[in-house]
N, C-alpha and C positions, 0 to 999 in steps of 0.2 A: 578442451575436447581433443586434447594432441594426443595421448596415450591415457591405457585405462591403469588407473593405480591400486595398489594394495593400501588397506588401509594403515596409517599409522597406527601401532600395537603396542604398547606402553604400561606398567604395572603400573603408573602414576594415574592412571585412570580412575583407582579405587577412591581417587580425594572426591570425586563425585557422589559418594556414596552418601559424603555426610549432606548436602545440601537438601538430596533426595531423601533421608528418611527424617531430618528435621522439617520439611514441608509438608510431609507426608502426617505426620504428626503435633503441627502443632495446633492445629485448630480443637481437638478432643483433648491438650493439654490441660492440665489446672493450672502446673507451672513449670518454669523452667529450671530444668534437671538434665542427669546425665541421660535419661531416657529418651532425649531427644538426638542424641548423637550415636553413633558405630562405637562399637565395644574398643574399640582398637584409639579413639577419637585421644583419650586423655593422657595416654600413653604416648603418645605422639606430640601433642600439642600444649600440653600442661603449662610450661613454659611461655607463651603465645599470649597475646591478647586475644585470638580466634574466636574463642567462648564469650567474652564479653562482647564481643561484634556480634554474632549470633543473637546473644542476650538484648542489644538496644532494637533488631529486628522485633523478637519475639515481643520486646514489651511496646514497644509501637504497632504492631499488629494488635496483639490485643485489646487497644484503647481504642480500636475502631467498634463501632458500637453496630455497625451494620453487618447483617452476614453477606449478603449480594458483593457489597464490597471486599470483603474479605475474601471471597471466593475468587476476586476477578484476580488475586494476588499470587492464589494459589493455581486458578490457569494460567495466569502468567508463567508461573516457574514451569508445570506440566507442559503446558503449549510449546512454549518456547526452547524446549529442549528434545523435541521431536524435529532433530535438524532436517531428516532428508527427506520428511512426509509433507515436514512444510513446505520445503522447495518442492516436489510431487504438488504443492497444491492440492493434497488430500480433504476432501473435505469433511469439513466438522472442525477442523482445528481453527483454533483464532490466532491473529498476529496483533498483539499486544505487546507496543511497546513499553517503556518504562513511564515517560512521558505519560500514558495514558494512563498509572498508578495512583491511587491519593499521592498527592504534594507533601503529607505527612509523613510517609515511609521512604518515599524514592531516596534522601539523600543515605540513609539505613543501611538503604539495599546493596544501591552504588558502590559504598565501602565496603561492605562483608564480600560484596563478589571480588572488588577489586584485592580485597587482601588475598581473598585465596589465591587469584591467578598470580599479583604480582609477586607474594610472598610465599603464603604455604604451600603452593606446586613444588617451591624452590627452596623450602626448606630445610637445613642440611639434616635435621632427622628424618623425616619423612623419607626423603632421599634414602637414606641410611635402613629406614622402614622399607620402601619398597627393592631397596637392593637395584635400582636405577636412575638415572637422572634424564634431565629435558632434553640434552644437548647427547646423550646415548638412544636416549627413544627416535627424535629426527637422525642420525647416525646410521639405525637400522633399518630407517624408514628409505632414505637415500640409497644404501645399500640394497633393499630388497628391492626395490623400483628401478636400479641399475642408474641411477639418475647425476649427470654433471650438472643439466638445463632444468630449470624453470620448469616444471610439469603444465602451469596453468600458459602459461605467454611460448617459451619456445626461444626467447631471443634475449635471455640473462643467466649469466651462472648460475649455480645453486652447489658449490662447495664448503660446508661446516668443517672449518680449517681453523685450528690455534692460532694462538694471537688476533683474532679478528673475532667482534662479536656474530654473535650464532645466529643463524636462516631465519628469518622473521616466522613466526607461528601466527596465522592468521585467524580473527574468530569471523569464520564464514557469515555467520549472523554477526554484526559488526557487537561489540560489548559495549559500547556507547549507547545503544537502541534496547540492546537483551543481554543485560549483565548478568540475568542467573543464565547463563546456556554459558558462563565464562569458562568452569572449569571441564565442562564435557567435551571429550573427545571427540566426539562425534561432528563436533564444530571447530577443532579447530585441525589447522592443515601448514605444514611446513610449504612456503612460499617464496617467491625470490623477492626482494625487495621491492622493486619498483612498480609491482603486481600491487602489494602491500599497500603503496602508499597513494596519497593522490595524487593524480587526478585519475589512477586505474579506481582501485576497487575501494580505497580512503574511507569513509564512513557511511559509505552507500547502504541503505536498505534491499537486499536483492531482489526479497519475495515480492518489490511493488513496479512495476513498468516508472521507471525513470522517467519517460517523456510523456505520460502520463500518470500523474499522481492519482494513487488509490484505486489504479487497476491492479489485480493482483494477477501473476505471471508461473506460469512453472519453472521455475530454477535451475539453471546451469548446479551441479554439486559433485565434486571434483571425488564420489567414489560410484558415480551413477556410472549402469552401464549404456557405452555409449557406441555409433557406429564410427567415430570420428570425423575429420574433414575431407575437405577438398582442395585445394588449392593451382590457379594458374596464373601464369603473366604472358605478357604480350607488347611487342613494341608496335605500335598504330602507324608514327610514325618511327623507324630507325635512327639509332641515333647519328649526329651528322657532328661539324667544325662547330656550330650554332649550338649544340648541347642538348640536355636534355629537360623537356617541358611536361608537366603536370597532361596536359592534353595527347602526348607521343605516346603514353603507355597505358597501359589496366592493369591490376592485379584483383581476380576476381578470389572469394573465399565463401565458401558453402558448405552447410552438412552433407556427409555423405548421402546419409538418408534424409531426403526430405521432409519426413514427418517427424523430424529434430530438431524442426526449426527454431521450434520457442526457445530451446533449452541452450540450440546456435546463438539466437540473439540474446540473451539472458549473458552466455559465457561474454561473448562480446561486448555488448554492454557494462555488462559487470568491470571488467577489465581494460578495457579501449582498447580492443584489441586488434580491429583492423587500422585502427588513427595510427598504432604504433606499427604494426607491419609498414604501413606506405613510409612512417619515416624511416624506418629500418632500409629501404627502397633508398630513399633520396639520399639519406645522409649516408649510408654506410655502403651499401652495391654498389650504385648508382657511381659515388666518387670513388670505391678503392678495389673492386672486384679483379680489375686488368691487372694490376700490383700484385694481390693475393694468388692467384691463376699464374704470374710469371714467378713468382718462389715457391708457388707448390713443383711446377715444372723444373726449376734449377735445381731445389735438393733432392729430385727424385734421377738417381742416374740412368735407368732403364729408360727414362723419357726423355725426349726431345723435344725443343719448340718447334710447331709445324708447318708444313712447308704446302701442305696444300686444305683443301676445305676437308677431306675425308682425315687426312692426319689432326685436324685438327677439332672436329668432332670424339673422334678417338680418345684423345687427349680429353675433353670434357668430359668422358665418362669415368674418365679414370677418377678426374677433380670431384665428380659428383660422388662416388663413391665413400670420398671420405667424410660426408657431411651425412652425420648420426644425430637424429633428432633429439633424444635423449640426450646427448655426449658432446655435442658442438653448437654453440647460440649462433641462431639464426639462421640454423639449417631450415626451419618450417618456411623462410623464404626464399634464402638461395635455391636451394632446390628446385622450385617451377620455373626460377630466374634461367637456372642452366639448363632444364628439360627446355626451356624456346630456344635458347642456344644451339642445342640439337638437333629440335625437331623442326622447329617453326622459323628460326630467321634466313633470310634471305643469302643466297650465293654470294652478292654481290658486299653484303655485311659482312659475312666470314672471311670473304675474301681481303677485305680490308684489315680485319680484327688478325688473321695470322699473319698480314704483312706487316704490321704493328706492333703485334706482341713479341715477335724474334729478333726484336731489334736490342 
């Protein structure tokens, strides 16, 4: 909920096509044929074992002998690919995960989605087909979002730099849970890593209240529009010789808009996102801010270390200035850190803090 994004736009989106009209068609099938696939399908993939993954679907689907069942397969892949109505909470839809599939089909599924994502996405014809690849699609997606930082956290890189593997792609519905929603765009979302992994967002179910199982919630979904946050700090006690204590200070974090709340604790949740602001607090303000603040101050020659509390006020706004929420990690909490700096701490703090820092 830090900024609102454009969505990622991608010609590789079209590999969605094939999933959606063999789902769409195979229950009125007789048999499996190229009728089941995009005109464009063979031409691309001929090569591939794709079609014969397809093929151990279709023919395990068909040996189910129930239609009830068969259906619940095929809302599975419809449901579950209506990403941002299910977070909406829309209702009518169902959340159906895989688990909840016959035990006859799941291991099927699991592999046809997983080849597409791990492989056909990234396959150099395909590629060559859509005249784009993965690591250009996040590229532009970076690029139009203006983005150095983490979109979803705020307080990690997010540079797609050679020599290093490429920005984690996240399936907002986790692909563990809802492997057909693998290769839709619409789920998934360049991420910074530690967003990615656990114990932030790992293989969490979003659509369900974490601290209550099988309530179902409105969803944080990273192209909603949103009013953004809030954020403030506060030292209770100042810091003193004796340090700084979990009890001295607050960092408070809230939607702008009140009636966002769900979607606040959702993003929050989702992510651990305030557990990680407070240690971004302890471990990283907390011990190295003073350091950072006296070499912003030395390579800048128009400034001077300050000599009284107004000078050096002055001077924090300068510092604050350079922290671009987009452009520099952990600007989303320095920033309220230095607004108390300025606005809120005490004479007799500032007083100490420029007799300190000029030294």
């Amino acid at each position: 909920m830090i900024t609102k994004l454009q969505r990622l736009e991608t010609k590789l989106k079209i590999i969605q096509e094939i999933p959606e009209l063999f789902f769409s068609e195979i229950e009125d099938s007789t048999s499996f044929g190229d009728h089941l696939f995009p005109g464009w399908t063979n031409a691309v993939f001929r090569a591939t074992s794709l079609k014969q993954k397809f093929e151990l679907v279709y023919n395990k689907y068909k040996s189910i002998k129930t239609k009830t069942t068969r259906e619940k397969i095929i809302n599975s892949f419809v449901h579950s690919n209506q990403i941002e109505n299910l977070c909406n909470n829309q209702t009518g839809l169902l959340i159906i995960e895989l688990k909840e599939l016959p035990k006859k089909i799941r291991k099927e599924l699991d592999n046809l989605f997983l080849y597409l994502y791990n492989t056909a996405l990234n396959y150099h014809i395909f590629e060559t087909h859509v005249s784009e690849t993965l690591k250009e699609s996040i590229d532009a997606f970076i690029l139009n979002n203006e983005l150095e930082v983490c979109p979803l956290c705020g307080i990690e890189g997010f540079l797609n730099l050679e020599g290093q593997s490429r920005i984690a792609l996240d399936h907002w519905l986790c692909k563990d849970l809802f492997p057909m929603a693998s290769v839709n765009f619409n789920n998934l979302f360049p991420i910074g890593a530690k967003c990615n992994e656990r114990p932030a967002k790992g293989t969490k179910n979003i659509l369900w209240d974490n601290n209550s199982p099988k309530n179902r919630v409105k969803a944080y979904y990273p192209y909603m529009n949103h009013s953004g946050i809030s954020t403030s700090f506060n030292f209770i006690n100042e810091p003193s010789i004796a340090g700084i204590k979990d009890e001295d200070w607050e960092f408070k974090l809230d939607p702008t808009n009140p009636l966002e709340i769900e979607i606040f604790n959702s993003w929050d949740a989702t992510l651990n996102i305030k557990t990680r602001y407070l240690g971004y607090l302890r471990k990283n303000i907390f011990l190295m801010w003073e350091n950072r603040y006296k070499r912003y101050i030395e390579k800048h020659p128009h400034l001077e270390h300050a000599n009284s509390i107004d000078e050096l006020k002055t001077n924090f706004e300068h510092w604050k200035s350079t922290f671009d929420l987009k452009a520099v990690a952990g600007s989303i909490v320095y920033i309220p850190f230095i607004d108390f700096l300025i606005n809120n701490a005490s004479d007799a703090y500032l007083f100490g803090l420029y007799q300190n820092l000029r030294r």
